[in-house]
C-alpha positions in Angstrom: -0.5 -6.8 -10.3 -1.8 -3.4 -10.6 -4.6 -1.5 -8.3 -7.1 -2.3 -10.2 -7.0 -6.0 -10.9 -6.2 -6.2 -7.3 -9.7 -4.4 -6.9 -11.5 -7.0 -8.9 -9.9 -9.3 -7.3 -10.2 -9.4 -4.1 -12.9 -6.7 -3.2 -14.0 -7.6 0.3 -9.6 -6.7 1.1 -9.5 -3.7 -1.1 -13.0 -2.3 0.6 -10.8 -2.7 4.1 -8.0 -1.0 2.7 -9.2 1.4 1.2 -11.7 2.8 3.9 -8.8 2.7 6.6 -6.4 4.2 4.7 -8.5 7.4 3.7 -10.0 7.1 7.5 -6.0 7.7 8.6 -5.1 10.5 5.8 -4.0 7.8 3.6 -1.4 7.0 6.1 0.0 3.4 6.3 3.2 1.3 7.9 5.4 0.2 5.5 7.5 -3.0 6.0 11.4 -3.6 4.7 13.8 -5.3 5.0 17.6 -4.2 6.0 21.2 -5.6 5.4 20.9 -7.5 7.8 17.5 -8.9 7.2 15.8 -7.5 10.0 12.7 -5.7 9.6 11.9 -1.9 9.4 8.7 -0.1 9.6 8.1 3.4 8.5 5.2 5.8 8.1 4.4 6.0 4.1 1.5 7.7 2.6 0.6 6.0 -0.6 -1.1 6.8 -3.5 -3.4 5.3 -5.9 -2.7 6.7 -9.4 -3.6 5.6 -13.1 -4.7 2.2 -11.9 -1.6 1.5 -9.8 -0.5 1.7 -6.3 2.8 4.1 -6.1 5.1 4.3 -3.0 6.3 7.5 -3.4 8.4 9.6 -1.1 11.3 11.7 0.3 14.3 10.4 -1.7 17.2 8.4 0.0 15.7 7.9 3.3 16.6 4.1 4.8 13.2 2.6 3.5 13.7 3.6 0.1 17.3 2.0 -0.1 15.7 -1.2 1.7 13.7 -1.6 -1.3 16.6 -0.6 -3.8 18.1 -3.6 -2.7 15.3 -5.8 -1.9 12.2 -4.8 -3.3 9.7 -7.1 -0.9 7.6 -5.0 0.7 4.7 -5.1 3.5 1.9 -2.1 3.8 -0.3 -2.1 6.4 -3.3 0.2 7.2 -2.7 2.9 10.2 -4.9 0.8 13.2 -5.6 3.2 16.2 -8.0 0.8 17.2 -7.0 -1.6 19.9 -10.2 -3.8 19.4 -10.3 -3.0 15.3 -13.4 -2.6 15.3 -13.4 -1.1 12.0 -11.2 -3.8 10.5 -7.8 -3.4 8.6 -5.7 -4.4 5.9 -2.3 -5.3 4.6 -1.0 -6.2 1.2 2.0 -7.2 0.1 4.7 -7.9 -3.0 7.2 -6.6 -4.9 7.8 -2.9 -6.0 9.6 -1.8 -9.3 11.0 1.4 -10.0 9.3 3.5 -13.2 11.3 5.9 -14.9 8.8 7.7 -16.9 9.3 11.7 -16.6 5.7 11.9 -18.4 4.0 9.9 -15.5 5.8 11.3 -12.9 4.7 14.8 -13.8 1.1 13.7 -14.0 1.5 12.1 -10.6 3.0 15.6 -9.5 0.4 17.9 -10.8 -2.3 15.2 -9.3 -0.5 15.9 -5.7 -0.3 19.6 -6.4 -3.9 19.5 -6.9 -5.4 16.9 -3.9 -2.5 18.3 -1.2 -0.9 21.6 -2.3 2.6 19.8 -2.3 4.4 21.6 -5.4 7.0 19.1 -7.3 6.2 19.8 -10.2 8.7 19.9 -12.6 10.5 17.0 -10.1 11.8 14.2 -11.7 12.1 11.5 -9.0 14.6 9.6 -8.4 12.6 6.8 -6.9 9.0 6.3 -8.2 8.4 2.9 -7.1 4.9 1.1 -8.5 3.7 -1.7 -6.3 3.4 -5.4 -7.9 0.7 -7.0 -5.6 0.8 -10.6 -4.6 -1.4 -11.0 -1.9 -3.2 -9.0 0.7 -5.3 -9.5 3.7 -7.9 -8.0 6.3 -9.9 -8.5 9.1 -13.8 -7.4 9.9 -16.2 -8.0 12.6 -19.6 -9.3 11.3 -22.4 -10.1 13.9 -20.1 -10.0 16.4 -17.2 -12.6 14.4 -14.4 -12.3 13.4 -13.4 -12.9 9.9 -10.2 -12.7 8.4 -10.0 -12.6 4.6 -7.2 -13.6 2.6 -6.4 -13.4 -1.2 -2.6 -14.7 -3.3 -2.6 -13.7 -6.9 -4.4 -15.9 -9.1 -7.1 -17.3 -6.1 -9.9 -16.4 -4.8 -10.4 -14.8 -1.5 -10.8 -17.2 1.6 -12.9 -16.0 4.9 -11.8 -17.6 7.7 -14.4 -16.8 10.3 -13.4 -16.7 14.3 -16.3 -17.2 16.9 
């Protein structure tokens, strides 16, 4: 599912997740999995492009051949927050790779322009698009708790904690 119909949605989750993940500098912690089916975490930063989410980085690092050979992935807004008091988000699903030299130098003159980083004229290796199947968050509201949760095809659920 791309960005945007993930947007439409389920808007109270992408409201969350968006507002933390520019709040960190668009950083997040990504979940894999390894060989052995244990999980890794790493730092990601990504990036929402053309109407899709893109997890995008340095090539052949350990994440990036998690998801080469399973692509199930986890992304979870930065918290710094112990009480998370301004709430956070996670979605999850599937990523596919998108070999499309066109796209991937409109994604690198896009990043030239918001950060300075200059690959352009980069073809990447791995340019993986994020297939969302579900996502949640957590909020205070008048002092509860709610956590929201949203699978493709439903509606969101607010389950609110007193």
């Amino acid at each position: 599912m791309s960005w945007h119909t993930f947007l439409d949605e389920a808007p109270r989750i992408a409201s969350t997740f968006q507002r933390r993940h520019l709040a960190t500098g668009k950083l997040c912690m990504l979940a894999t999995l390894r060989t052995d089916g244990s999980p890794r975490i790493s730092p990601m930063e990504p990036r929402v492009f053309e109407g899709d989410l893109w997890l995008v980085g340095m090539p052949h690092t350990a994440k990036f051949r998690d998801l080469e050979r399973d692509p199930r992935f986890s992304l979870h807004t930065a918290t710094i927050d112990p009480n998370v008091g301004d709430g956070d988000a996670k979605v999850w699903g599937t990523v596919v790779h998108v070999d499309d030299e066109a796209l991937h130098q409109r994604f690198a003159n896009q990043l030239f322009d918001d950060v300075g980083l200059d690959l352009r004229g980069t073809r990447f290796e791995q340019f993986l698009r994020a297939d969302i199947e579900g996502a949640a968050s957590v909020s205070f509201d008048d002092g509860h708790l709610d956590i929201t949760s949203w699978r493709r095809g439903h509606s969101e659920v607010v389950t609110r904690k007193h």
